[in-house]
C-alpha angles and dihedrals in degrees: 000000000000109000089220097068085039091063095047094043082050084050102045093052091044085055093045091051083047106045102032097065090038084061092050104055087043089058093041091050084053100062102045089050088046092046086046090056095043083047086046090051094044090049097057087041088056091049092049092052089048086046096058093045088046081056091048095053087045091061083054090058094047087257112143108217123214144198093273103110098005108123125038121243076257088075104030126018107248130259126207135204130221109210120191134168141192139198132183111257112260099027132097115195105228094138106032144025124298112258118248123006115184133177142200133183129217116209082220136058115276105252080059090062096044104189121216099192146303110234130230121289112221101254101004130091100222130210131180147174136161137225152187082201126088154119097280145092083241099059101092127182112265136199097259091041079057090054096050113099114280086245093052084051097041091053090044098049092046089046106054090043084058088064093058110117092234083066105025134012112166145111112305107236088053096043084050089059095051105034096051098055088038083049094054099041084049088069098058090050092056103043086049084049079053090056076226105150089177098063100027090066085052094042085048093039081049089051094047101050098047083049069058094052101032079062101040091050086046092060098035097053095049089051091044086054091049083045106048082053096052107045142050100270102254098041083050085053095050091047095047091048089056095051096049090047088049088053109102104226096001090063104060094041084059097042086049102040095050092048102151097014124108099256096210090050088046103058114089099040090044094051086046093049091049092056097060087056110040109012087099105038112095088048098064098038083060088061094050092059094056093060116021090214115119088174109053089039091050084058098048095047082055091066088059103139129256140261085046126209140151080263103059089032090064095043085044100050090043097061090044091055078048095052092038097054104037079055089067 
């Protein structure tokens, strides 16, 4: 036999062993990536149906819903915003509004712009996060906002449509204090209207532990203003950070939240975000609870007075407490 086809049949067969398998997992490759991509699709078409739904329960409620969220990454490509604030250091802001707010929006989905850190601005305490979520026509439903569990969407939904000026148009720190707690009694109310008890004991155990929160922030943040008076800055700092790590649930939303942020440089603006979105929590909820009734308390919470400040609220919400209990 001649030696010369014996090397090209070797060689043939060696390529064969080689390429074959090559193809396959090529192929192979090529499915999986094909059937993610088919999963990917069905899953923003689920959440579209389940945010419309979601619309139509807010109208039932006396909720006005609006475009945010309206539309999947399938339809429009996402946009992302960029929050920061910022505080002056020393300073904790429990009876007016936070210092600087500032944001900036992405043209892509968040996990697509991975931030590393902003640095510390001479003077100020800075916080940031970033979303795909917000109170805007822009702000489209994206894959990972599909992924997320059906309470956190629910909440988030609700919450951005409360935002809408047709429900709400006030100063944000004080919109923030009166559309997160109605947001996240909201989702009870629609996983009840689901008839869904799954979902309706996490959407309750949700609501308990930020009345937690909402407590726990409340008393922190009036012990980290006494402190940053009373002490040299980095020793108050020391001493703040302990007691938020040795708060039961306020501790881990503030560990989680500042992942990848300085947590002495954080502190001021952090705190003072907080408090436009839960200094005011547990109290309404309360209201909430004398009553039973989300949609006579959401339009009563819309004739809070203006010019609104943390000043009028509380008067405001004092006097409605007044007027609830003494109805009973």
């Amino acid at each position: 036999m001649d030696p010369i086809w014996n090397i090209r049949r070797g060689a043939a067969a060696l390529l064969r062993t080689l390429i074959l398998p090559f193809f396959a997992l090529l192929i192979g490759s090529c499915t999986l990536a094909s059937m993610q991509a088919a999963n990917d699709q069905e899953l923003l078409r689920v959440s579209a149906v389940t945010i419309q739904e979601i619309k139509s329960f807010e109208r039932d409620l006396g909720i006005e819903p609006t475009e945010a969220l309206s539309q999947t990454a399938q339809q429009r490509h996402p946009l992302s915003l960029l929050w920061i604030w910022l505080q002056r250091t020393g300073t904790i802001a429990m009876r007016s509004p936070i210092d600087v707010r500032l944001t900036i929006g992405f043209n892509d989905a968040t996990e697509k712009i991975p931030l590393e850190r902003i640095y510390q601005v001479e003077g100020y305490s800075v916080y940031y996060r970033q979303g795909n979520e917000f109170a805007d026509g822009r702000s489209v439903a994206t894959l990972g906002f599909a992924q997320e569990a059906a309470v956190r969407r629910v909440m988030v939904v609700i919450h951005e449509d409360l935002h809408g000026d047709q429900n709400f148009e006030l100063p944000w720190e004080v919109e923030e204090s009166l559309v997160t707690p109605l947001g996240s009694l909201a989702a009870v109310e629609f996983f009840k209207y689901k008839g869904d008890e799954a979902n309706v004991r996490i959407a309750q155990s949700r609501l308990a532990e930020e009345r937690a929160l909402s407590r726990e922030l409340n008393q922190l943040a009036q012990s980290a203003e006494q402190t940053l008076r009373d002490l040299p800055p980095e020793m108050a700092r020391r001493q703040i950070l302990a007691a938020i790590s040795s708060s039961s649930v306020y501790g881990r939303y503030f560990e989680r939240q500042i992942v990848g942020q300085h947590p002495e440089t954080v502190i001021e603006a952090k705190l003072s975000h907080d408090l436009a979105y839960y200094k005011q929590f547990d109290r309404i909820v309360g209201l909430y609870d004398v009553t039973g009734d989300l949609k006579t308390l959401l339009q009563k919470l819309r004739n809070a007075p203006r010019p609104a400040t943390f000043e009028t609220l509380d008067s405001f919400l004092e006097s409605l407490e007044h007027d609830t209990i003494a109805a009973q």
